[in-house]
C-alpha positions in Angstrom: -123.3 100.8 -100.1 -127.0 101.0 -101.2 -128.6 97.5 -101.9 -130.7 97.5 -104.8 -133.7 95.1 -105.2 -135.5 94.4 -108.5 -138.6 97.1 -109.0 -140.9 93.7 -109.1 -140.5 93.4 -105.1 -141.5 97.0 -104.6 -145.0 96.2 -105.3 -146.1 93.7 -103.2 -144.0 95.4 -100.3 -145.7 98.9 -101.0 -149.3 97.4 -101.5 -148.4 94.9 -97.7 -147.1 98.9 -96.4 -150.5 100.5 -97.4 -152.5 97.6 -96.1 -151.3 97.5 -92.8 -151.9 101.3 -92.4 -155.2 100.9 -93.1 -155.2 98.1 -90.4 -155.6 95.5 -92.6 -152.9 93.4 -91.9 -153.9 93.8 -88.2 -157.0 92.0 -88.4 -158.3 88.5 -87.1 -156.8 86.1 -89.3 -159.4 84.1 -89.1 -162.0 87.2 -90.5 -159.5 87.2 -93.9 -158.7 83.9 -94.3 -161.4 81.1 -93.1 -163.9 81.6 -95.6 -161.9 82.2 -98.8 -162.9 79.7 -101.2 -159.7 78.2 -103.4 -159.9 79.9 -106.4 -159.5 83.4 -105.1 -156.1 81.9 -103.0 -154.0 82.0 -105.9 -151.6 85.2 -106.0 -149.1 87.2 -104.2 -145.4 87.1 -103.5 -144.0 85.9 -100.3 -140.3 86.9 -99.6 -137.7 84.4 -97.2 -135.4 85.8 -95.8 -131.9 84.0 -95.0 -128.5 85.2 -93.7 -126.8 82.3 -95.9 -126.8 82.8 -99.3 -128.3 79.7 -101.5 -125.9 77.7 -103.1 -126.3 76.8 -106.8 -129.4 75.0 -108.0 -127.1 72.5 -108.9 -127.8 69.0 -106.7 -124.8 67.0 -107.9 -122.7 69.9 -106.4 -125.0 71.2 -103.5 -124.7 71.2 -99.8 -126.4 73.4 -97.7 -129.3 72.3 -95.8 -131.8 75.1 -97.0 -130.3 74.7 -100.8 -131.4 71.3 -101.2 -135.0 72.0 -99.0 -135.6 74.1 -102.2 -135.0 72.3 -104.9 -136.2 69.1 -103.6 -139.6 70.7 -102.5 -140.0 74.1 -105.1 -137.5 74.0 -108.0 -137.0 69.7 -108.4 -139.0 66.2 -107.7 -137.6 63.8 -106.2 -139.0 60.2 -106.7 -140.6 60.3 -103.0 -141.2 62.0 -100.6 -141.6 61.5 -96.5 -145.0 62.3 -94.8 -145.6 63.4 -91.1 -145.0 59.9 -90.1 -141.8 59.8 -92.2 -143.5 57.0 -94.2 -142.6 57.4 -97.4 -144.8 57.8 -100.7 -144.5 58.3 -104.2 -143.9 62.1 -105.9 -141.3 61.6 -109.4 -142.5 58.0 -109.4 -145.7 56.3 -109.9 -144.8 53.5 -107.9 -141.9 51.8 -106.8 -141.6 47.4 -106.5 -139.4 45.9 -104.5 -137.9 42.1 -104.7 -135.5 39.9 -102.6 -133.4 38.6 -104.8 -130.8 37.2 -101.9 -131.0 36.9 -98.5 -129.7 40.5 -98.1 -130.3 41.9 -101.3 -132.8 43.4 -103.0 -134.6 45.1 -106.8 -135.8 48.0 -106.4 -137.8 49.2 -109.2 -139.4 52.5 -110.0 -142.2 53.6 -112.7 -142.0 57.4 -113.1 -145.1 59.6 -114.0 -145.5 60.5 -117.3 -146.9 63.7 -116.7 -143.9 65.6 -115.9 -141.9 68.2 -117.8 -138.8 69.9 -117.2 -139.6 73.4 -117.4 -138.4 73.9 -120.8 -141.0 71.5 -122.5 -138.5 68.2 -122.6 -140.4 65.2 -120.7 -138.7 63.9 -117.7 -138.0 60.5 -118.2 -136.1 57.2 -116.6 -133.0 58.5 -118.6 -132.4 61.5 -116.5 -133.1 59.5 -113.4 -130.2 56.8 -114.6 -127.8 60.0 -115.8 -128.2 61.6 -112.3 -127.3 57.9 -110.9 -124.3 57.7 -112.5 -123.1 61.0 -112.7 -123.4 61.4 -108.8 -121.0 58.2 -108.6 -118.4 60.0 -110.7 -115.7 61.1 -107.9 -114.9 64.1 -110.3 -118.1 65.4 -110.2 -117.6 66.2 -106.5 -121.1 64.4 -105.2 -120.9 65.8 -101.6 -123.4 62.5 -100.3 -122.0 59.7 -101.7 -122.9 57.7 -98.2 -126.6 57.8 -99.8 -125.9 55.5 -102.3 -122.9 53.3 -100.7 -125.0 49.9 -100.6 -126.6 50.6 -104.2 -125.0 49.1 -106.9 -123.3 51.4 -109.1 -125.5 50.3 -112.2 -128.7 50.8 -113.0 -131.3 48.8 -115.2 -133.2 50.9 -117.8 -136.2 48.9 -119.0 -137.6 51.5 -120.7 -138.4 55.7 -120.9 -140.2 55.5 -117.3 -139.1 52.5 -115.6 -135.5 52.0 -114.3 -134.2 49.4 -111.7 -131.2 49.1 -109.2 -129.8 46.4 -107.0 -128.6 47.1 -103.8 -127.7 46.0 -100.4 -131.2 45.6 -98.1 -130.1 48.4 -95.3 -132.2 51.1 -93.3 -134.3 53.7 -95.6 -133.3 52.6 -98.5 -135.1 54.5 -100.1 -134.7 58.5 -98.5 -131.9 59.1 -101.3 -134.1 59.3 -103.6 -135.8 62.1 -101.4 -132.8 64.1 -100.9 -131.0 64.0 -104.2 -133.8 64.7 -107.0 -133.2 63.6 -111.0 -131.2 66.1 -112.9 -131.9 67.3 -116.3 -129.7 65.0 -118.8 -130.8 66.6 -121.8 -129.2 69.7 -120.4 -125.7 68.6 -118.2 -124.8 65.6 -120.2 -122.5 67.7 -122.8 -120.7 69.0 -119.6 -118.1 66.9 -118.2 -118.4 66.2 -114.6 -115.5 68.4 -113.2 -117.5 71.1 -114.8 -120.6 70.5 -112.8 -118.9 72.9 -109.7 -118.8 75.6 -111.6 -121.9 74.8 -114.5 -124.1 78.1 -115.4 -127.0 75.7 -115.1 -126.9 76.2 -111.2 -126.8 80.1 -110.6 -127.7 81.2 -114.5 -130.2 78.9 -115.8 -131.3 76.4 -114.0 -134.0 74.0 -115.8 -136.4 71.7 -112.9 -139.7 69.7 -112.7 -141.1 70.9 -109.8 -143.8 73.5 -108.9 -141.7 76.4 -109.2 -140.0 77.8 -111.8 -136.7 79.8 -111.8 -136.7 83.7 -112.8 -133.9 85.2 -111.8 -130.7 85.0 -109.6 -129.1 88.7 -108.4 -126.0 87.2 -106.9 -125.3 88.5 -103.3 -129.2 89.6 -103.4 -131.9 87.3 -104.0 -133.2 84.0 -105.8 -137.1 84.1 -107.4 -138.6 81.6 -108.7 -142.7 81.6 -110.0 -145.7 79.2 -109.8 -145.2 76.6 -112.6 -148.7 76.7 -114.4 -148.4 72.9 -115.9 -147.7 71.6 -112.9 -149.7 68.2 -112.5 -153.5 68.5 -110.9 -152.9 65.4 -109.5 -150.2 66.3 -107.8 -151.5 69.6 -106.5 -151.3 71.9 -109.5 -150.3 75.3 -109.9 -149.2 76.6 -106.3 -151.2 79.4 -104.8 -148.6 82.0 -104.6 -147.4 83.4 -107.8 -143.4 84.2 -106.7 -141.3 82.9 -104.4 -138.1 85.6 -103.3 -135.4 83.9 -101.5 -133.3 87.5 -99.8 -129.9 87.2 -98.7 -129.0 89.4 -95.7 -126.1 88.1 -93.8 -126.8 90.2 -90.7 -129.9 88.4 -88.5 -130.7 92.5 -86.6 -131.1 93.4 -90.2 -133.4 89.9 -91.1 -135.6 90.9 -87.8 -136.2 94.8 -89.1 -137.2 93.3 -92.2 -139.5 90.9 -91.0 -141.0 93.3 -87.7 -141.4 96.0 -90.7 -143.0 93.6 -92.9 -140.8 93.4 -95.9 -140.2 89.9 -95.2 -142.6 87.1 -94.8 -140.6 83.8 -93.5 -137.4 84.6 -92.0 -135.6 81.4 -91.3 -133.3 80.4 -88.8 -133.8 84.0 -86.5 -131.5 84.2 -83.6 -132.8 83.0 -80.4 -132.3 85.9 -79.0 -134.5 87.6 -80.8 -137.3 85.3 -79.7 -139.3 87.3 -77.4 -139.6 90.6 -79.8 -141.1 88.0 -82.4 -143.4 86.6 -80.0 -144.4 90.3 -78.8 -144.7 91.5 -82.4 -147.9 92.3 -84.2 -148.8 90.3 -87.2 -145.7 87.7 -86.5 -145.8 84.3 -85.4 -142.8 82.6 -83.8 -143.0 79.0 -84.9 -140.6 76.5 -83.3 -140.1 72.8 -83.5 -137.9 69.7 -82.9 -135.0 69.1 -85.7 -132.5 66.8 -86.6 -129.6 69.7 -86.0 -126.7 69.4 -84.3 -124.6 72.1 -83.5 -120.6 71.5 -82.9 -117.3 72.4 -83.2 -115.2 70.8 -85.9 -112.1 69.6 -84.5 -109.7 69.3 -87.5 -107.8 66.2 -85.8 -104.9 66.5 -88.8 -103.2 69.0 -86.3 -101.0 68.0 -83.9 -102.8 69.4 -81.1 -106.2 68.2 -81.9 -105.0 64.3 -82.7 -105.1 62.9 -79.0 -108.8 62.2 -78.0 -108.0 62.9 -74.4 -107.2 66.6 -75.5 -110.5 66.3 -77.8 -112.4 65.0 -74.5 -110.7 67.8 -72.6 -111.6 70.5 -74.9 -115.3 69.5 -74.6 -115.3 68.9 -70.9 -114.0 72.2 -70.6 -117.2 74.2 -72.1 -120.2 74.5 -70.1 -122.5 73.6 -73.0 -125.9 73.7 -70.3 -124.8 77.6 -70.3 -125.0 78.0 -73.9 -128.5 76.4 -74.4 -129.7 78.6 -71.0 -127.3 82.1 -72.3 -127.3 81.4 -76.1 -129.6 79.8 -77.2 -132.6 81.1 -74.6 -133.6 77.5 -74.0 -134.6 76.9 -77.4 -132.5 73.8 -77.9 -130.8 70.8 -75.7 -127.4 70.3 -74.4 -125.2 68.2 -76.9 -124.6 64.8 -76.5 -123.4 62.4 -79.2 -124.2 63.2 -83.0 -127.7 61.2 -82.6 -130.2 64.1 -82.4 -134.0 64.7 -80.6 -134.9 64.1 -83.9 -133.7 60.6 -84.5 -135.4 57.2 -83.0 -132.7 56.2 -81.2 -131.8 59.1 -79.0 -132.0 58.6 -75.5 -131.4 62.1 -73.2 -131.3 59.8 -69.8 -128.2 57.5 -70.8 -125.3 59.0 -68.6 -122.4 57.5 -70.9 -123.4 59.8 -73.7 -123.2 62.9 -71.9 -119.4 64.2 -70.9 -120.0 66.5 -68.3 -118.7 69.7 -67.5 -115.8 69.3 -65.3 -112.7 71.8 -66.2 -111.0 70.0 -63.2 -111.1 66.6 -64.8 -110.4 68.8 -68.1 -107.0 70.2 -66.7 -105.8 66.3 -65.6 -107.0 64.8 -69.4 -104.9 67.8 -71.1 -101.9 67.2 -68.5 -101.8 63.3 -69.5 -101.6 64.3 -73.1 -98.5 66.1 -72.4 -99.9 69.5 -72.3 -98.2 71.3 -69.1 -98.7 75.2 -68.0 -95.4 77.4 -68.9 -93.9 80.0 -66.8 -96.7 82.7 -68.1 -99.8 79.8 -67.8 -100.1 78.9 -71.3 -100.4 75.4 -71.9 -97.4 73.6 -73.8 -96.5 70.7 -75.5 -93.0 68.9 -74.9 -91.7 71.1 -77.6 -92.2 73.7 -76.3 -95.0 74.8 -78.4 -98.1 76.4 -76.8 -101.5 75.5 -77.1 -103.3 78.1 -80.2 -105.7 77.7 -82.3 -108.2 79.7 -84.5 -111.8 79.4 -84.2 -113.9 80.0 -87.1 -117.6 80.6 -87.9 -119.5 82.6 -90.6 -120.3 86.1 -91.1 -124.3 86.3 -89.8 -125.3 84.2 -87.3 -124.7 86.0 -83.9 -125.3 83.1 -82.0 -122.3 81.5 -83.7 -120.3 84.4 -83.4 -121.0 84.3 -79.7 -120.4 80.7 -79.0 -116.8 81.9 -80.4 -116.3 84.3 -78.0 -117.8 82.3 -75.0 -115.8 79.2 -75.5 -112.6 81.6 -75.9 -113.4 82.5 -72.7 -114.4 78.8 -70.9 -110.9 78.0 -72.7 -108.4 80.6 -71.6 -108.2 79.9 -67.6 -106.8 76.5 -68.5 -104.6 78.1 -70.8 -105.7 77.9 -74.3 -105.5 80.4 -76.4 -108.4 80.6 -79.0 -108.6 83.1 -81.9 -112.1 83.9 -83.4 -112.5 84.5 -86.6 -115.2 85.0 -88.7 -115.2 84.8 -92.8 -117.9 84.8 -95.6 -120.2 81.6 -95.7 -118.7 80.5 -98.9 -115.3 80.8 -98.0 -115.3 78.8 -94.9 -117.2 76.3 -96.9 -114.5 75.9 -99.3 -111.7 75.9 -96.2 -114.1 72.7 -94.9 -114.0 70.7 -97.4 -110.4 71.9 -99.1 -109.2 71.1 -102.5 -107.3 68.3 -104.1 -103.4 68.6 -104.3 -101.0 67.4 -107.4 -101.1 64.0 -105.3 -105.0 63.6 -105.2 -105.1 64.6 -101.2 -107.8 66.4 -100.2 -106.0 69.9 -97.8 -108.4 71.4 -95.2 -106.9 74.9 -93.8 -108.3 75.7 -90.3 -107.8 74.9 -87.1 -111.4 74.3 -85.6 -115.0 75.6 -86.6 -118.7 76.1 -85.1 -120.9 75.1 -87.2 -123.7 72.4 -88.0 -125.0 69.5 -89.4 -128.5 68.6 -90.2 -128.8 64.8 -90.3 -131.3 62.8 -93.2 -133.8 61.0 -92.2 -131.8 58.0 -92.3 -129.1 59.0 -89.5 -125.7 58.4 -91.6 -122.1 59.8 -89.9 -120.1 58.1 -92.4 -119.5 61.0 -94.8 -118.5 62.9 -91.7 -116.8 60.4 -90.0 -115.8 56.8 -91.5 -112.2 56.5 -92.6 -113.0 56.1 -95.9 -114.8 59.6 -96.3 -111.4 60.8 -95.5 -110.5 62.2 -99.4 -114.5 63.2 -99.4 -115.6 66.5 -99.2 -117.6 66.5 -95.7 -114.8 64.5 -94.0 -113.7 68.2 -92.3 -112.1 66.6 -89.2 -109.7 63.5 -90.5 -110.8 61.6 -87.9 -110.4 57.8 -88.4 -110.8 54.6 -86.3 -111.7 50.9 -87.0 -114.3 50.6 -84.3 -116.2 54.1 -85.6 -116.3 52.5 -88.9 -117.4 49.1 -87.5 -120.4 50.7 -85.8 -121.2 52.5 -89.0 -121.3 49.8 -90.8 -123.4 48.1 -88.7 -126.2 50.3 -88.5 -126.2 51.8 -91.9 -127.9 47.7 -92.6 -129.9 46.9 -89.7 -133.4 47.6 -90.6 -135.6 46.2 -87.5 -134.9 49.7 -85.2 -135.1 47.4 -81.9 -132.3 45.3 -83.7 -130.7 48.6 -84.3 -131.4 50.1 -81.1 -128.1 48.8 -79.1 -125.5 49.3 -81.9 -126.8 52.7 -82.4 -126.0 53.0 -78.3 -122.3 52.0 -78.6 -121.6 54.0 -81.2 -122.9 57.5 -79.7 -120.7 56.3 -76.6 -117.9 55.3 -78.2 -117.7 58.3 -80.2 -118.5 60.6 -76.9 -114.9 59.3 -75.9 -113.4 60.1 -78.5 -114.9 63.6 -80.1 -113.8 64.1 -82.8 -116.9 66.7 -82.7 -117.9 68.6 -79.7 -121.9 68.6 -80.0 -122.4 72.0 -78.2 -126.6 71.6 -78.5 -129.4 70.2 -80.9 -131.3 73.3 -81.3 -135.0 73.6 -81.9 -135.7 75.0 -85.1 -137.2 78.9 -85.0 -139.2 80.3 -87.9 -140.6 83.9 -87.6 -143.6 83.9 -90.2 -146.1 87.3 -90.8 -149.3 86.3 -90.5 -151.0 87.2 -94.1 -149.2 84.0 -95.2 -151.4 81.1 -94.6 -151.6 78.0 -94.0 -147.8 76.9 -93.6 -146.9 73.5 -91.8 -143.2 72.9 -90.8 -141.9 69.7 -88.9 -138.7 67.9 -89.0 -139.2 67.4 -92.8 -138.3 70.9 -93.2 -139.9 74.2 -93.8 -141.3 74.4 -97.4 -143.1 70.8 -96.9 -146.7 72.1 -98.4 -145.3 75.7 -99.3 -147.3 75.3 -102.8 -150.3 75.3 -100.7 -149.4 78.4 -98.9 -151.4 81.5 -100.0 -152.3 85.6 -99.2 -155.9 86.4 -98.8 -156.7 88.8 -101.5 -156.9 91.9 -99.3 -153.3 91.3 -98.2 -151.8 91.2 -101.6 
């Protein structure tokens, strides 16, 4: 099949060809870049490359970890944001006040800007930050985050067009939703109801934001541009340097390196590990790496008979050598899984024994024995039925290293005598097998066995839309697990706000819920950027990797 790209790519990628012939693109950075006052930065087009397509540009409906990076820091504004420190500071709003109006309650009470536009001229006002509030509490609208708001109260207060006020529970970063999940245009989605919002042309057709970009064009299965919005407020930044933003879709990573090595993309995120050292040896491209809130795992979908007993669940990860796929997989770019607290998070703590199940396939054998699962007359592991121990294993199309984790732990699994069948399927599709669709009887149907995947915690560490019993009909509940003392722990620490206070609750939980895995947390990885070196001046940390991208720019001569 021959992919076809809109003609407007072909001319910065021509002019960065020609360049680099002439050895232009092989110079010192620092001879092209140090000296160039500001107002030559502005212009150029830097393409990202991804091998998972972008979800809508829909936030009520969204997601995917790199989805929401975009709108939040390109296409939307939230009403903070988080710097290096992860202190937070005012973006959407002015200000923000906060009052204690009980012993464990609190006002919060934000003053918008009232400089900013949606992108079709209409002011952005308190109204669409109140319409976004209540619309994301609408259970037909299909919120995927409702945990972010859970100790809000589900009304807000409008004083007036740029001032609105909510009550809520005093609880740890009370404030970070307000990061994550920017103010939608009302003025736009109110007409539509809110089981609409899924499937709303707004998010892949014409999608209206704030922010400093605005959106061109969507090819769907290709790429996502978006351009420098002009009015964007001085005091805020103004007009990014670059001109266009291309977002490319290629859902094979050998095929995002040639791209990149050849030069036809700028910023290719998320590269395969083992594609590390031909980045680093590259001319002209920069491996960047650094630590994340990411935790990779397999989804144990504890709804099936076979997955229900957390001695199998215990088994199952005992029975991996995770050490092997951070050293064989992952190239040492990451650390061996633990709990679901990540490197990332305050509270992580690498040298506490109880949170680390070690590999031990003999102790693995005895665990699945107890659970009832014997070896039949061929080896197979079976259950008192009768029935034998199978299961498919799925990932997406795209990422090698997840389509090798598939075949490794088939491997690590068979000699005890499970029988694991990969699988891999389109992004979307195993998306929509996660998170399953409501029956006639309003219960939420999940169809798959167990998946790799992974989750990239907030800055405010929250399992309970993954994990709490009463995430159970919610779209990220994927594995069904439930238990009373998981949902005690949660509850504790989603209000504890002193972190020393925290610190010990946060400790029982990641044990307690070692024990009982309803996730195997195969590694936190670090995070790998590969990054040509015409583009300037990008920062990256646990915040993500667009944080200052309207700051990023081309020197002129490698346009």
């Amino acid at each position: 099949m021959t992919r076809q790209f809109p003609a407007s790519l072909f001319v910065p990628i021509l002019l960065a060809v020609l360049l680099a012939a002439c050895g232009v693109d092989g110079a010192d950075p620092g001879d092209l870049g140090a000296d160039v006052p500001e107002a030559e930065r502005y212009g150029g087009t830097v393409v990202i490359g991804t091998y998972g397509d972008l979800q809508p540009m829909n936030r009520f409906i969204s997601s995917d970890y790199n989805t929401n990076m975009i709108q939040r820091e390109m296409l939307f504004m939230p009403l903070v944001k988080f710097d290096e420190n992860q202190e937070p500071y005012p973006w959407l709003a002015e200000r923000w006040d906060t009052v204690r109006v009980a012993p464990d309650s609190l006002e919060l009470t934000f003053a918008l800007r009232r400089d900013i536009h949606w992108h079709d001229g209409e002011p952005t006002t308190a109204r669409d930050v109140a319409f976004t509030y209540e619309r994301l509490q609408d259970p037909r609208t299909g919120f995927p985050n409702p945990a972010y708001f859970e100790y809000y109260h589900p009304r807000a207060e409008l004083l007036d067009d740029y001032t609105i006020r909510f009550r809520l529970r005093a609880h740890a970063e009370f404030l970070e939703p307000w990061f994550m999940t920017p103010a939608m245009p009302r003025h736009l989605l109110e007409s539509a109801a809110p089981s609409e919002m899924l499937n709303h042309r707004f998010g892949t057709q014409e999608p209206v934001g704030n922010g400093p970009f605005r959106f061109v064009r969507r090819t769907p299965g290709q790429e996502w541009v978006f351009e420098a919005n002009p009015d964007f407020p001085e005091a805020l930044g103004g007009r990014p340097y670059l001109d266009r933003v291309a977002v490319r879709y290629i859902p094979e990573q050998t095929t995002l390196l040639t791209e990149t090595l050849t030069g036809r993309i700028d910023f290719y995120m998320g590269p395969n590990p083992e594609h590390a050292a031909r980045i680093e040896a590259a001319r002209d491209v920069e491996l960047r790496d650094f630590t994340f809130r990411q935790w990779v795992y397999i989804a144990w979908n504890t709804r099936l008979p076979q997955f229900r007993d957390a001695r199998v669940r215990r088994a199952l990860t005992m029975a991996i050598d995770r050490q092997q796929i951070v050293d064989g997989l992952v190239y040492g770019y990451g650390h061996i899984g633990r709990g679901t607290i990540t490197p990332g998070h305050w509270a992580y703590d690498a040298d506490d024994p109880e949170t680390l199940l070690p590999y031990d396939p003999a102790a693995a054998r005895r665990l699945l024995a107890e659970a009832g699962w014997t070896p039949g007359p061929d080896g197979t592991l079976r259950n008192a039925a009768g029935e034998p121990f199978r299961f498919t294993l799925i990932t997406n199309h795209g990422n090698e290293t997840r389509k090798d984790i598939l075949d490794y732990v088939q491997a690590q699994l068979r000699p005890l005598g499970i029988e694991v069948q990969p699988r891999l399927v389109e992004w979307t599709t195993m998306l929509d097998q996660l998170r399953g669709t409501l029956n006639s009887e309003g219960v939420r149907e999940r169809e798959f066995d167990a998946v790799v995947s992974s989750w990239v915690d907030a800055i405010r560490k929250d399992d309970a839309d993954q994990i709490h019993s009463r995430a159970l009909n919610l779209p990220y509940q994927y594995v069904g697990y439930s238990h009373p003392t998981a949902d005690r722990y949660l509850d504790t620490v989603a209000v504890l706000m002193n972190r020393e206070e925290a610190r010990p609750f946060w400790r029982e939980y990641e044990r307690f819920i070692v024990q009982e895995a309803p996730y195997t947390v195969l590694y936190f990885p670090q995070r790998l950027a590969a990054v040509r070196t015409r583009v300037r001046d990008i920062e990256m940390d646990d915040r993500g990797e667009f944080i200052n991208i309207t700051r990023w720019w081309i020197a002129p001569g490698q346009r």
